[in-house]
N, C-alpha and C positions, 0 to 999 in steps of 0.2 A: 102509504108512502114508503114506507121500510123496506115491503113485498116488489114493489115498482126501485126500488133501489136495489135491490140485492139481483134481481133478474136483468132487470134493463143496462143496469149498471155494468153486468159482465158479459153481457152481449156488446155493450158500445166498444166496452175497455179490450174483449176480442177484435172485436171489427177493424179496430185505430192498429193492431198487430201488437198490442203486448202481451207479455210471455203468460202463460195461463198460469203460473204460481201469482203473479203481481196482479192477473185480475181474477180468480177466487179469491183470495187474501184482503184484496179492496175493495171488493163490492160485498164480500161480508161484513169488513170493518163498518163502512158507510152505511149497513141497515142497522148494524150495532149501535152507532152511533146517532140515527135516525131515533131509536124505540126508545132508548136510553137505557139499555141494558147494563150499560157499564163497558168502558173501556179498556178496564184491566181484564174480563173474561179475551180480550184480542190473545195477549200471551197466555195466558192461561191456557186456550186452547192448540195456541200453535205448539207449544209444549205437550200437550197431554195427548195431539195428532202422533207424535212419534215417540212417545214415550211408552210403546207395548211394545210388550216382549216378541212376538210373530215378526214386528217387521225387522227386528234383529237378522234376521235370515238371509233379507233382501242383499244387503252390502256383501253379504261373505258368499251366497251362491251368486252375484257377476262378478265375484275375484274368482271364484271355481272353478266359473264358464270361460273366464280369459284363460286363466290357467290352462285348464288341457285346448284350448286352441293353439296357445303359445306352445304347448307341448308337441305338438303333430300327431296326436291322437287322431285327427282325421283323416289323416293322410295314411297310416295303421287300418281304418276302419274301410277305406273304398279298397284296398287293395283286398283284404278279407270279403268285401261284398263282392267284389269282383270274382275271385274264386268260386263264391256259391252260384254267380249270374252266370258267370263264364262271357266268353267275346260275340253276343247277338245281337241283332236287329232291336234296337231300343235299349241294349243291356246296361248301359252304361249311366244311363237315364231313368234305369229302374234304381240301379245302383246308388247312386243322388240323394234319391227317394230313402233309400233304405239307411243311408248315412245319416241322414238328415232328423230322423226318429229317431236313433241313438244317440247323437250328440244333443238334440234334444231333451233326451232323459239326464243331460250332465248339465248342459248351462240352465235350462228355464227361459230363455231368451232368444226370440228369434233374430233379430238382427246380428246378435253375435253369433248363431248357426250357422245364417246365412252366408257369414264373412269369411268363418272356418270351411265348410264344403266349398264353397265359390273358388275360393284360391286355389285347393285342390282339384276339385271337377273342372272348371270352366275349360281351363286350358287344353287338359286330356281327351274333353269332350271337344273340343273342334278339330282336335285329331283326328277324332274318327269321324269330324264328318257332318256332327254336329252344328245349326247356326248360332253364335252367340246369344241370340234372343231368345229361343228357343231351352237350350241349358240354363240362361238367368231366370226363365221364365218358372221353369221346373224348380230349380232349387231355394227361389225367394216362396214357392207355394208351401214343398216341401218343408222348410225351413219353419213355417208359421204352425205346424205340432208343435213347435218346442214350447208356447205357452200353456198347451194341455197335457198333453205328457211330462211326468211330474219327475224331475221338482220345477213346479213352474212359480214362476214369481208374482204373474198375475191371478195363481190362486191363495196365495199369499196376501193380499193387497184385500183381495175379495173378502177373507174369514176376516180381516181386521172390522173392514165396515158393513161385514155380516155374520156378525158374533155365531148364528145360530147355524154357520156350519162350517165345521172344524180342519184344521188344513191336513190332516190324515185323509180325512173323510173325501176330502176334492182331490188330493191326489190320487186316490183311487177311485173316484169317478171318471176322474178325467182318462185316465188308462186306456179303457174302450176307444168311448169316442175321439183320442188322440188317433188310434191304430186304423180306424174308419177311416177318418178323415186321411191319411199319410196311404193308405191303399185306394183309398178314391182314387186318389192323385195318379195312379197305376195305368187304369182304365185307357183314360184319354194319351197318356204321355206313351207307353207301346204302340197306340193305335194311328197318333199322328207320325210315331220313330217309322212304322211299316208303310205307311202312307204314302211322308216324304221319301223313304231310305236313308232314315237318318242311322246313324251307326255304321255304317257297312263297311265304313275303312277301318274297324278296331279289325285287326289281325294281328294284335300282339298276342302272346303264347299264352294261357289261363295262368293265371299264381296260382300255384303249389299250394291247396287248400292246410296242412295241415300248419305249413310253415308260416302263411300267413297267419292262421289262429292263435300262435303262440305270440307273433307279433303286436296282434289285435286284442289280446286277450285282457288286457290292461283297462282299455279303454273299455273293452264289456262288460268289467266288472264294476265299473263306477257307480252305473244306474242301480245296478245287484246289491252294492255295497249300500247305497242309499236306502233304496226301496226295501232292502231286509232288513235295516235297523231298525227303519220306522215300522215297522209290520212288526216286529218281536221286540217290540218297547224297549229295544237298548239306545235308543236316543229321539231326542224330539226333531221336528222338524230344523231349527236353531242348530241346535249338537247338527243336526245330517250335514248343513251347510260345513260348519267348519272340518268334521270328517274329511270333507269334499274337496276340501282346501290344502288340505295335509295331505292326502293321498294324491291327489294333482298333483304336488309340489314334489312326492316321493317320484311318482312316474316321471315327470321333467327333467328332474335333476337325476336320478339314478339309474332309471332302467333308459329312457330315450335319450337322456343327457342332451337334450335339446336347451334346456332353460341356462340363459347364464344368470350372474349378479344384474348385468345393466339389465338383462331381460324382464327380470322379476320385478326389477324397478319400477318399469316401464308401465308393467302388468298393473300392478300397483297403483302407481299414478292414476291412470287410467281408471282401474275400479273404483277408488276415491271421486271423483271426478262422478262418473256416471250414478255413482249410490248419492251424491249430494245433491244431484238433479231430481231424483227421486223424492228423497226425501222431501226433500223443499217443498216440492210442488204437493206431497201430501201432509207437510205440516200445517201451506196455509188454506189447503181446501178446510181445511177442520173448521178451520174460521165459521168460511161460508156454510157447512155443513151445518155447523151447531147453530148459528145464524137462521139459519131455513126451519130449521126441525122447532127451537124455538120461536119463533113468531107462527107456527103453524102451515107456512107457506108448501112445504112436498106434501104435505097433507090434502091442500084442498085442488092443487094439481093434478093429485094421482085421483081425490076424487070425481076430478071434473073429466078426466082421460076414461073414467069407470062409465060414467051417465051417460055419456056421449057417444059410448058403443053399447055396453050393458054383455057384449059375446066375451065367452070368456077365448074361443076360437079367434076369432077377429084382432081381438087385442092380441096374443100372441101373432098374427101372423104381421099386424102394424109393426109390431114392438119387433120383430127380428127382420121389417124391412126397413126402419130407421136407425138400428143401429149397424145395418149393413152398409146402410150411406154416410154415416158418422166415422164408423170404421175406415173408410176410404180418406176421412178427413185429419184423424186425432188418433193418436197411439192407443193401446187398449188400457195403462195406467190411467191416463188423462180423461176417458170415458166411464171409468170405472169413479174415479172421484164426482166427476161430473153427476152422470146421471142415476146412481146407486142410492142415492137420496130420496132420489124422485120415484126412484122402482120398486126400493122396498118396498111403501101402502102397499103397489099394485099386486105384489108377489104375495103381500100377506091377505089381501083383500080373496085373493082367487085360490089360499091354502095352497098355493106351489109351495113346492118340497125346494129347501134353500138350497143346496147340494144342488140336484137339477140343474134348477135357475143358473146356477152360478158356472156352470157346465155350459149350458146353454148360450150366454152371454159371451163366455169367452169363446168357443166355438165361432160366432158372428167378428168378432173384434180381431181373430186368427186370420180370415177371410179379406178382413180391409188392410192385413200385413204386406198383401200382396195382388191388392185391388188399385190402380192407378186412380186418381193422380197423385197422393200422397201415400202410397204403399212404402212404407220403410224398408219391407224386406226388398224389394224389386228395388230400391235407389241405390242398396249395400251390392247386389246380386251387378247390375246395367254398372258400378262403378269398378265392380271387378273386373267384366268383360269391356269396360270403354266403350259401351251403346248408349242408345239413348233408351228413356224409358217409353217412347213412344214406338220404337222397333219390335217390342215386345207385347204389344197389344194384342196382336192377332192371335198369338200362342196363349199367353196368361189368361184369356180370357172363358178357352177351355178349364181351365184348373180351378177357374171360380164356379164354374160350373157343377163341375164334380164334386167340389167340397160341400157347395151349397145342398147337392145332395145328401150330403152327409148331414148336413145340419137339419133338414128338412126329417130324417130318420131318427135323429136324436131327441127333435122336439118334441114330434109326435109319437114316440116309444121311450118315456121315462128311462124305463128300467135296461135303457144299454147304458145309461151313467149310474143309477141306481143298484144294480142287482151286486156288481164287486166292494164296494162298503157294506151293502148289506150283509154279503159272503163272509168278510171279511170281522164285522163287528161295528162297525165306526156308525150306524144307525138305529 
């Protein structure tokens, strides 16, 4: 009855449309309360969900990621990519692309990528020529590296409720397959620019390569500044966030002097705000998590998903076509509390390398960032250009294409997430 309460219970309490912190958090209480486990383990665990030190990270890298967007580091960065593209057939659209993996390397966030280049690109791109759906389409795909390219938040989230791999270790797995994935994206988005003749009105003069670099140089250093602490142990992942914070705040206010008082304010509010939605929603999965694990219930789940195929092939290729269609449904945080419970057996059952997995996963959950009909990034991308998100179907759905290629490369060849931890030490 406990197992029937804890499952049934948060599928109903999803179905009725309540918020997913209020039904993980209830329908663990109510098998808690079923087995009679005791009802002071409830707080117990919503406390002990956020009380490690990793997800420290979380709140201070989306003040970092707000920060240089408030800053106009993006707007720094296409001018600079512009220079290296120059004024071509699709350039402008590679350009997006190439913006969209750097700032990525600063927030960890795609929807607040998405928001930063969109503002920037959208406009400039129907300059040239451009369809709005088209440019949203590109830049909400684009945008959805920023969960692999590190410092990402949702590998952050992952080493909490998968101890056995460490967020050094995922940031630099994630590295490759962010770069894959963000040049996929290349392929299709040139080939439809030459197709339509998209671009052909950009005739404004190339920016002055070196002018712009000094401009831009700010913003290249973020990821550098980051990704080198952490690689020469002068700070943890924690320390890198707040670094990230500080030197945002230096760039803002000193050298672009873009940021005022109300701005920071703003920034401010705002990251509070989006970190306590976070949080929340991972304080009372714990509920349900410790709920599940104790009663034995992921257990005989993953074993019943093992019997039922017996392929260790088959089950991966299930397992990365239902979190492809979850993806489309539920953010990659919310997927991640969800069904990480249920995945672990499976991943320990078939001796996947947790690093991998946890590449692999988010790879699929980057994909549904910008998969209709609940793609976050394409709702930030279609609210910037004022489309709808159904105008952009035609176009997006090359770009799911291509990534899935990418995915498809990653699953079946380990060792393009594996071989730079390795390189590196973190295995």
């Amino acid at each position: 009855m406990a197992m029937t309460l804890l499952f049934a219970g948060f599928l109903l309490l999803m179905l009725i449309g309540a918020p997913l912190a209020v039904a993980l958090g209830l329908a663990g209480t109510l098998a808690i309360l079923d087995a009679q486990l005791g009802i002071l383990s409830v707080p117990t665990n919503v406390y002990a969900g956020i009380a490690k030190y990793p997800l420290l990270a979380i709140p201070v890298f989306i003040l970092a990621g707000l920060i240089f967007e408030r800053a106009g580091v993006a707007k720094q960065l296409v001018t600079f990519a512009s220079s290296l593209v120059g004024a071509k057939n699709g350039g402008l659209a590679v350009v997006a692309i190439l913006v969209c993996m750097v700032m990525g390397g600063i927030s960890g966030s795609g929807p607040a990528d998405a928001a930063a280049v969109a503002t920037v690109m959208i406009p400039s791109m129907h300059k040239a020529g451009y369809p709005k759906a088209f440019s949203a389409s590109v830049i909400a795909s684009a945008a959805a590296t920023a969960i692999l390219i590190p410092p990402s938040v949702a590998f952050i989230i992952y080493s909490v409720l998968v101890p056995q791999a460490s967020v050094p270790a995922l940031f630099a797995a994630g590295l490759i397959p962010g770069m894959l994935a963000g040049l996929s994206l290349v392929v299709p988005t040139v080939w439809l620019s030459r197709k339509h003749g998209f671009g052909l009105l950009d005739t404004g003069p190339r920016p002055p390569f070196w002018k712009s670099l000094r401009e831009a140089v700010w913003g290249l250093l973020a990821p550098v500044i980051i990704l080198g602490g952490l690689r020469t142990g002068a700070f943890t992942p924690t320390e890198a966030a707040v670094v990230a914070v500080f030197y945002g705040l230096a760039v803002g206010v000193f050298v672009y002097r873009t940021l005022t008082w109300r701005g920071l304010y703003e920034v401010m509010a705002e990251a509070a705000e989006m970190s306590a939605v976070v949080l929340l929603i991972i304080a009372l999965s714990s509920v349900f998590a410790w709920a599940g694990a104790t009663l034995g219930a992921f257990d005989r789940v993953a074993a019943a998903a093992i019997d039922a195929t017996g392929n260790e092939i088959l089950v991966l290729v299930l397992l990365n076509i239902a979190l492809l269609i979850l993806g489309m449904l539920l953010d990659a945080v919310s997927i991640f509390l969800i069904l990480l419970p249920l995945l672990t057996p499976i991943m320990t059952a078939f001796h996947w390398d947790p690093v991998w997995f946890g590449v692999m996963l988010t790879m699929n959950l980057a994909i549904g960032q910008f998969t209709p009909p609940m793609a976050v990034n394409l709702m930030v991308t279609t609210r910037v250009a004022g489309i709808t998100m159904e105008a952009t179907v035609r176009w997006v759905l090359w770009m799911v294409a291509a990534m899935v290629a990418a995915l498809v490369l990653v699953t079946f060849v380990p060792e393009l997430s594996l071989w730079l931890p390795r390189r590196l030490g973190y295995l």
